[in-house]
N, C-alpha and C positions, 0 to 999 in steps of 0.2 A: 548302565549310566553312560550316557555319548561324552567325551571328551569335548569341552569347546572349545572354540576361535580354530580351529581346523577342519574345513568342509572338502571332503570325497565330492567333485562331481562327477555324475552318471549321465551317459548320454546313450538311447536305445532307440529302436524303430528297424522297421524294416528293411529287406534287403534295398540298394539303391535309394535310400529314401536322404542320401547326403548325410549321415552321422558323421561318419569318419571325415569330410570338412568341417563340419562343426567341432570335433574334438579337437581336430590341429589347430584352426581358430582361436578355439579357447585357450589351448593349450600356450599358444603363443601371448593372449593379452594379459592370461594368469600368471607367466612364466609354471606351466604343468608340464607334466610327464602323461605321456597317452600309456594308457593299459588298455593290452585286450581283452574285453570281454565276450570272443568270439570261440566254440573250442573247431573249428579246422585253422581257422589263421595260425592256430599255436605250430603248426606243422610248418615243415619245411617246404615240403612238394605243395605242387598247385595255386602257385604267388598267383596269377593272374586269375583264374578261375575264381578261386576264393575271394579277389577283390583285398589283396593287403595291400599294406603302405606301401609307395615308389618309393625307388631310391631318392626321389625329392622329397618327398614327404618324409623320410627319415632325417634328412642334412636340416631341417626345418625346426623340428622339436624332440627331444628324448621319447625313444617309443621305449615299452617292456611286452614282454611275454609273444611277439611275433615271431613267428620261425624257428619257435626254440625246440622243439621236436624232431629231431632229424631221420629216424627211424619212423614210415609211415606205418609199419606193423602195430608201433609202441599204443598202448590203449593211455589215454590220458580224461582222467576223471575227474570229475567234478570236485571234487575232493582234494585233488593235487591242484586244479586250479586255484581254488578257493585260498589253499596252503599258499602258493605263489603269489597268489593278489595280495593276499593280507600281508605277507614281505614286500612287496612292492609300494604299495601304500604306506608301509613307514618309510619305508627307506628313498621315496620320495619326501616326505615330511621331513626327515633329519638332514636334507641335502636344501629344506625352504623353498621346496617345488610344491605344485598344488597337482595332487592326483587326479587323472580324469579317464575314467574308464571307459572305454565304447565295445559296441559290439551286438547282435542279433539273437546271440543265445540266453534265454529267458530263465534258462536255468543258472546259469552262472550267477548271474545278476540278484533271483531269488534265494538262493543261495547266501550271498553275500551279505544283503540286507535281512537277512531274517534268520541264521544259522544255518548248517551244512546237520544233516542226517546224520551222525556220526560211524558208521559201518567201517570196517579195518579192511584192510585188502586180505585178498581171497589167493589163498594157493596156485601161481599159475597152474600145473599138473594137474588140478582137478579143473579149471575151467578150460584145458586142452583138453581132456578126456571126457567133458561134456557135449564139447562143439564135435568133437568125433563123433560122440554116439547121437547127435541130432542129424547128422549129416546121413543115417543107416536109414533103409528103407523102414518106416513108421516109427523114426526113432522119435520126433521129437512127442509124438504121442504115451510112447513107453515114457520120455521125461515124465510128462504131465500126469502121468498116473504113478508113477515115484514122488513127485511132487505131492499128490493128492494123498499119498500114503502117511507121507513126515508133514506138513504141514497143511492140512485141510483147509485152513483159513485165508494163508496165502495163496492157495490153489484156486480158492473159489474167487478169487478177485482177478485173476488172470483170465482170459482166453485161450483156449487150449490149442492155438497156431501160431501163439505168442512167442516166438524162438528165445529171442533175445531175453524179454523178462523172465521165461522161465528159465533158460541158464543161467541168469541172476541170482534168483530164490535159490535155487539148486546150490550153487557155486557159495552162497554166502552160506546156506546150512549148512554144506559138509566141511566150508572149512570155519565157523566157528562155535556149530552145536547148538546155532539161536537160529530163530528162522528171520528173516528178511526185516519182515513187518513190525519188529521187537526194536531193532535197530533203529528203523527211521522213525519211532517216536520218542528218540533220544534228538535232539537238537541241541550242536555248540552255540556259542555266542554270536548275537546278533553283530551287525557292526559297531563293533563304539565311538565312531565317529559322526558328526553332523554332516548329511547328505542332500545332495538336491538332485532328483532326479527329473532327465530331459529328454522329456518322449517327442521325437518328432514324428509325424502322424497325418503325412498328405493322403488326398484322396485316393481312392484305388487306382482309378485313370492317370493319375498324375506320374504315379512312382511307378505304375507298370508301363508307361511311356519312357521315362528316363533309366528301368530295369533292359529292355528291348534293345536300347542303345548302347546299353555297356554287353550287354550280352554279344552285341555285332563289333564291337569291337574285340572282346574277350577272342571270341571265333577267327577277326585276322588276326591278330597279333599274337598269336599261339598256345590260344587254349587245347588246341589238339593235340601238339608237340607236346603240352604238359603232362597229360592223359596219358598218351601214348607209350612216354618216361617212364610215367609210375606202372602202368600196364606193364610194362617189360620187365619192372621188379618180383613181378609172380606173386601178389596183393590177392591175399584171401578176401572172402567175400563179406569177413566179419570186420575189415577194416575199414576204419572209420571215415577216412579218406572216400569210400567209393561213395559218400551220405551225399557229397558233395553236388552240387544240381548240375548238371551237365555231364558228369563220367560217364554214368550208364547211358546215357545219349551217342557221347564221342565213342564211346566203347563199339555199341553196336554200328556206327560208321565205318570205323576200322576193320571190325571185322566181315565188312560188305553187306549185314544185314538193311542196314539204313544209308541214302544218299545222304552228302555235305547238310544240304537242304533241309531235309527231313530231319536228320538230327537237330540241326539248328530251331527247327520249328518245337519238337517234343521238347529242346531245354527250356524253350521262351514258356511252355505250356507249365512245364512244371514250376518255370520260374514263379510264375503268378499264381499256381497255388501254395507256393510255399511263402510268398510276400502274405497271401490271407492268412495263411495261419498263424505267420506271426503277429499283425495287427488284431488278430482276434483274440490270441493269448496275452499281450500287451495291453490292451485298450480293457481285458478283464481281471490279469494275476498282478499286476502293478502299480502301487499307487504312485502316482508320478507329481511333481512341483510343478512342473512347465511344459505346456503340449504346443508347439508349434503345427499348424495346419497345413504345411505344405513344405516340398522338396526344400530341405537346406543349399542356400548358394551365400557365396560373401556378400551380399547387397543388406542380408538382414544383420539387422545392428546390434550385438551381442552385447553390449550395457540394456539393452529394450531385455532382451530375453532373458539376463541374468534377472533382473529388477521386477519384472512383470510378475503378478500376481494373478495366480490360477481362482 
C-alpha cells in the first residue's frame, strides 16, 4: 500500500540527455533533495568522466549519495544502493523536502520501484578465490562446469564466457548453500511511496550531438588526469570504476597504444552505443508518467511537465 500526499520524483534517460538539469531544476521549484541514481557517480574518483554534480550544482540544492565511495576497489551493490536510497528518501521527507532521484542506471531505479532480489552478501574470501581461479588458464571454463555440477539450472541460463555472472552464481552458492536463482525470486517491498516517473527521451541524433560535446570537453578539462589517478592506484580489472566509457579508451592512450585522437574517437563510439542501450532498456523495462522528447535545457517550463498528462 503507497503512503499518500508524499510523491518520490524519478527522473531517467540517457547519458547527456539533460536529466541532471532537470533534477536541480525541480529540485529547486520543489524545495527537493537530488538522489543518485547512478552506481559510478556513488564513487569518489572520476567526477568529470562520470559527469557528477559541480561544485555549483551542489551550493544550489541538497545532493545525496554522490561521491560517497572513496575506495574505487570497494564493490557497491544494488542492494546497498537501494538500502541508501530508501534512507534517503525518508530522511528527505522528515526534514519537508521532496525526493528526486536521477540517474542512467536502470537497475537501481527497477530496483526501487518494484522490490530488490533479496540475496545476503557473499563471503569476500570465496569471491577472491573465485576471481583467482578465473584468472588461471581455462579457469573460467573449470568455473562453469563446477557451476554445471551444483546448479544445472542456473548454469544453463548463463553463457559459459560469462565471467562475472558465473562468479556470481558460484560466490552466492558457496556462501549460502541456495543457488542464485532461489534468491532472486524472493523480492522485498515495492516502493511505498506515490511516484512519477520522468523519462526524458530525445532523439538519437539529438543526445549523441550534445554527448560529443561534453565528451570534448570532458577530454580538455582533465578526464585523462582522472584516469590516469585512478590508473596509478593499481585497479584490478574487476573494478567497477574501469565500466566507465572512456577508461579503457584513456587507458590505451597512455599506455601509447592509442593517439589523443584516437582514443577520443573510440570513447565518442562507445559513447553512442551505450546512450542505445539505454534508451532501448528505458523505452522497454519502465513504465514511465512523463516522456519529454528531447534534450532537457531551462527554457521548458516545469509546471507543463509536472502537469502534462502521458
Amino acid at each position: 500500500m503507497q503512503k499518500k500526499n508524499k510523491i518520490v520524483y524519478i527522473v531517467v534517460g540517457s547519458t547527456a540527455s539533460g536529466k541532471s538539469g532537470l533534477a536541480l531544476d525541480l529540485a529547486e521549484y520543489l524545495n527537493g533533495v537530488v538522489i543518485n541514481a547512478d552506481s559510478l557517480q556513488v564513487y569518489e574518483a572520476l567526477s568529470l568522466l562520470t559527469a557528477r554534480p559541480t561544485p555549483e550544482d551542489l551550493k544550489r540544492t541538497p545532493h545525496a549519495l554522490y561521491g560517497v565511495v572513496q575506495d574505487p576497489h570497494e564493490t557497491y551493490s544494488v542492494a546497498r544502493w537501494h538500502a541508501d536510497a530508501l534512507c534517503e528518501i525518508e530522511k528527505a521527507f522528515k526534514e519537508n523536502k521532496t525526493p528526486i532521484l536521477v540517474g542512467g542506471t536502470g537497475l537501481y531505479i527497477k530496483a526501487l520501484l518494484e522490490g530488490l532480489n533479496e540475496v545476503p552478501e557473499v563471503e569476500p574470501l570465496i569471491r577472491t578465490q573465485l576471481r583467482e581461479r578465473s584468472l588461471l588458464q581455462g579457469g573460467i571454463q573449470t568455473l562453469y562446469k563446477d557451476l554445471q555440477q551444483q546448479d544445472s539450472e542456473g548454469a544453463a541460463r548463463l553463457k559459459p564466457n560469462d565471467t562475472q555472472r558465473i562468479i556470481r552464481a558460484l560466490e552466492v552458492l558457496l556462501s549460502t548453500g541456495k543457488p542464485l536463482h532461489e534468491w532472486q525470486s524472493k523480492k522485498s517491498t515495492p516502493l511505498a511511496y506515490e511516484h512519477k516517473v520522468i523519462y526524458i527521451n530525445p532523439s538519437r541524433e539529438e543526445v549523441v550531438a550534445h554527448a560529443k560535446k561534453r565528451l570534448e570537453v570532458m577530454f580538455e578539462e582533465g578526464a585523462i588526469e582522472e584516469v590516469k589517478t585512478l590508473l596509478d592506484q593499481g585497479i584490478s580489472s574487476e573494478c567497477s570504476l574501469r565500466k566507465a566509457v572512456g577508461v579503457r579508451e584513456i587507458e590505451a592512450y597512455l599506455s601509447g597504444v592509442l593517439t589523443k585522437e584516437e582514443a577520443f574517437e573510440k570513447s565518442f563510439i562507445a559513447t553512442r552505443q551505450y546512450i542505445k542501450r539505454q534508451q532501448t532498456w528505458f523505452s522497454r523495462q519502465l513504465k514511465t508518467d512523463r516522456v519529454i522528447d528531447r534534450c532537457y535545457d531551462s527554457s521548458l517550463n516545469l509546471r507543463m511537465i509536472l502537469e502534462r498528462k502521458e
